[in-house]
N, C-alpha and C positions, 0 to 999 in steps of 0.2 A: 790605675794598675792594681786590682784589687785578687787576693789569693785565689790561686787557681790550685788544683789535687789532679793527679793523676797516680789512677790505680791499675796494676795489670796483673795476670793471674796464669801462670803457666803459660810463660811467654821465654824467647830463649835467651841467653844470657848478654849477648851483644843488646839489648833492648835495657837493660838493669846498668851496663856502664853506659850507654848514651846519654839515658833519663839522667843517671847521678851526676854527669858532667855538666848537667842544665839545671836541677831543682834540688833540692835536699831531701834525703830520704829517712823516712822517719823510722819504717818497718818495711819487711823486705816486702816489694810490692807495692810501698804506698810514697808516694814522692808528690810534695807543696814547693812551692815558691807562694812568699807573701807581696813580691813585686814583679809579674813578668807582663808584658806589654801584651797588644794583641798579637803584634807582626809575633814576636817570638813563638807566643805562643803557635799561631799558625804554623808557623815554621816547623815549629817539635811535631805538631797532629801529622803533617805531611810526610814526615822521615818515619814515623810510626805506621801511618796509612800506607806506603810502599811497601815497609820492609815486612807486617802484614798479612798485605797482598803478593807477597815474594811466599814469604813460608809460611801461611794462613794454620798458624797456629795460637791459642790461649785469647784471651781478651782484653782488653783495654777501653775503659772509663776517665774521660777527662769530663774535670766540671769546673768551671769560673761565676762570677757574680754578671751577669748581662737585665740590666735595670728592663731592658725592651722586650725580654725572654718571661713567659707565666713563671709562677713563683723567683723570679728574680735570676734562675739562674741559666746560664749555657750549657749544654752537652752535648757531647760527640761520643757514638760507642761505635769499636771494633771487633768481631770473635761473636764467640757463642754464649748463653744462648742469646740469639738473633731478636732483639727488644726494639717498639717502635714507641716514641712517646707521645701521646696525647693530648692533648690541649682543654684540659676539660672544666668550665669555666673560669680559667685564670691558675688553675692547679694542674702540676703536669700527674698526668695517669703510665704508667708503665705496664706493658700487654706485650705476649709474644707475638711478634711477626704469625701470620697465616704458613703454615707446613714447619714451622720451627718445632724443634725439640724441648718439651719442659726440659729445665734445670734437674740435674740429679740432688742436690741438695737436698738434704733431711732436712721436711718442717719447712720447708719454703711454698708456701701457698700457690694455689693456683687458681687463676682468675678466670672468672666463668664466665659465658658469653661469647665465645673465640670460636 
């Protein structure tokens, strides 16, 4: 059972007491458990992924330690922008999705080759 993080960002407030009811929240936004199982954590992706897909708004970043995963660890993303990860020899690469929208973030690079 090794620490799992979930991050979300302009998401609505029913999503902020779900999360706190299941992991600890360190800053608003950012919520660990240092022992949640797989099943749970499935569990949490799932109520996230519907509600989501219900009012497809802001984003959300879960990341766990997965030994069978390149650089060691598991992710699952919801929201924008629209990010596929890569597999690029044993190191994961992060690339927008084809017709996604860069990130408006200042100073947030963009990767060539797309």
């Amino acid at each position: 059972m090794p620490m799992t993080l979930l991050v979300t960002r302009d998401v609505p407030d029913r999503f902020r007491g779900f999360l706190a009811s299941v992991m600890l929240e360190l800053a608003p936004g950012l919520y660990v458990s240092p022992a949640l199982t797989a099943g749970v954590r499935g569990r949490i992706w799932r109520v996230m992924a519907e509600w989501h897909g219900e009012l497809g708004e802001g984003s959300i970043v879960l990341v766990w330690q997965d030994r069978s995963a390149p650089g060691g660890l598991g992710m699952e993303f919801l929201g924008t922008p629209a990010r596929e990860l890569v597999d690029y020899d044993g190191l994961y690469l992060a690339r927008l999705r084809a017709g996604a929208a860069p990130d408006a973030v200042a100073g947030a690079p963009a990767m060539a080759g797309h």
